[in-house]
C-alpha positions in Angstrom: -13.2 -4.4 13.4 -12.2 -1.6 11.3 -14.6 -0.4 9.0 -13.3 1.4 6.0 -10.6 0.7 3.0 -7.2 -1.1 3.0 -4.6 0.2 0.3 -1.3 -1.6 -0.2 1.5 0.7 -1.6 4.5 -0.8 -3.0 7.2 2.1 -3.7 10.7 2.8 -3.9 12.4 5.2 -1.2 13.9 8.0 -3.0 13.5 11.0 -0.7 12.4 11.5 3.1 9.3 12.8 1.3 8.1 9.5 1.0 5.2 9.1 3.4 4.3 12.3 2.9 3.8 12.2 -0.7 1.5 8.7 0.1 -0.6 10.6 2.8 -1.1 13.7 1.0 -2.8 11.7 -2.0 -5.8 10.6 0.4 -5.8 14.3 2.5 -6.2 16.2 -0.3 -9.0 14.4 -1.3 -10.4 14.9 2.2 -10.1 10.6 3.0 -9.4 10.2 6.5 -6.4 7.5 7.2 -7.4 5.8 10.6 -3.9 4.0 10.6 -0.6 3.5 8.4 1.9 0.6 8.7 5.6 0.3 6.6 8.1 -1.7 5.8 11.2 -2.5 4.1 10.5 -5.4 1.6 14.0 -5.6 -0.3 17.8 -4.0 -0.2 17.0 -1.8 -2.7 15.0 0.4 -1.5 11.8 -1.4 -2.4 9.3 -0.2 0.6 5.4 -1.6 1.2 3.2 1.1 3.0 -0.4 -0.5 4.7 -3.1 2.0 4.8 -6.9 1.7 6.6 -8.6 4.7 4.9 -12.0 5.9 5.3 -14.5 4.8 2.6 -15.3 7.7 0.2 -16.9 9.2 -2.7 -13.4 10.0 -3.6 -11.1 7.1 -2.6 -11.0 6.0 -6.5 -9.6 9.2 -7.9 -7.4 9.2 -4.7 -5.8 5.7 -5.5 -5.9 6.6 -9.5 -3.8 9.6 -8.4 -1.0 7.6 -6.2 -0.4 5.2 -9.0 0.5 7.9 -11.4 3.1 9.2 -9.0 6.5 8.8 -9.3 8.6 5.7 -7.4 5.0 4.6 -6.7 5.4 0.8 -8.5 1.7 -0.5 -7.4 -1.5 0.7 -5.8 -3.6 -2.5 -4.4 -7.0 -2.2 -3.2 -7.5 -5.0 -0.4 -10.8 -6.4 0.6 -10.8 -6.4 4.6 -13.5 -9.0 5.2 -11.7 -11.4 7.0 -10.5 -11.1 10.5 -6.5 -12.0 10.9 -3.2 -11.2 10.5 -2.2 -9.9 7.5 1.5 -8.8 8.8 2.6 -9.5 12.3 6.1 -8.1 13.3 7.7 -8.6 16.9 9.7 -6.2 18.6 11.6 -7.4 21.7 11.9 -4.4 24.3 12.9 -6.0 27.2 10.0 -8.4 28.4 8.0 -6.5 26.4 6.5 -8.0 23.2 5.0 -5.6 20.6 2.9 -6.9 18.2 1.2 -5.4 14.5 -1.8 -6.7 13.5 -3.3 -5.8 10.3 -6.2 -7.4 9.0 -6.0 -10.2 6.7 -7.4 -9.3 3.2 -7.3 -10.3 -0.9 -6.5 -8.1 -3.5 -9.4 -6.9 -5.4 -7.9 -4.4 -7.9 -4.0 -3.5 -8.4 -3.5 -0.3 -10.3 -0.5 0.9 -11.9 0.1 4.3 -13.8 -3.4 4.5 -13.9 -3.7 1.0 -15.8 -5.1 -2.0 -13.9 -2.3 -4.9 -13.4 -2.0 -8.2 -11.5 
């Protein structure tokens, strides 16, 4: 079971800079990421980025920074103590069958421009 924080990024794609920008927030900070999963939620450009990251003494400034970023819509704090699927995606390759687990989790805070939502 993974042991750390699960961060839920919902963003706009504006620039191939977009992963990077989400990344950097947590580096800088000196958070590990153990694991990052995306996807394409709507046609216009509306993106959801998973994120496992290390627990930290800094992890709250780090999320308090990505939701003041720009095309960054909302920054959700998951609680990961369930075991599950929280997205499962199937890629056929042949016989092959690749599967994503992420683990199945509640919001516990949603933060956006720095102001709590949701």
């Amino acid at each position: 079971m993974f042991k750390g924080r699960i961060v839920r990024v919902v963003c706009y794609y504006r620039d191939a800079s977009l992963l990077e920008m989400i990344i950097s927030t947590f580096r800088k900070l000196l958070i590990d990421i153990e694991w990052v999963y995306g996807r394409r939620v709507s046609d216009d450009g509306l993106y959801e980025v998973v994120l496992g990251v290390r627990d930290s003494r800094n992890f709250k400034i780090a999320v308090l920074d990505l939701s003041n970023t720009v095309n960054v819509e909302a920054v959700e704090v998951l609680s990961s103590s369930e075991e599950g699927n929280y997205i499962t995606n199937e890629y056929v390759n042949g016989n092959e069958v690749i599967k994503i687990y992420i683990p199945k989790a509640d919001i516990e805070e949603c933060y956006s421009w720095g102001e709590v939502c949701g």
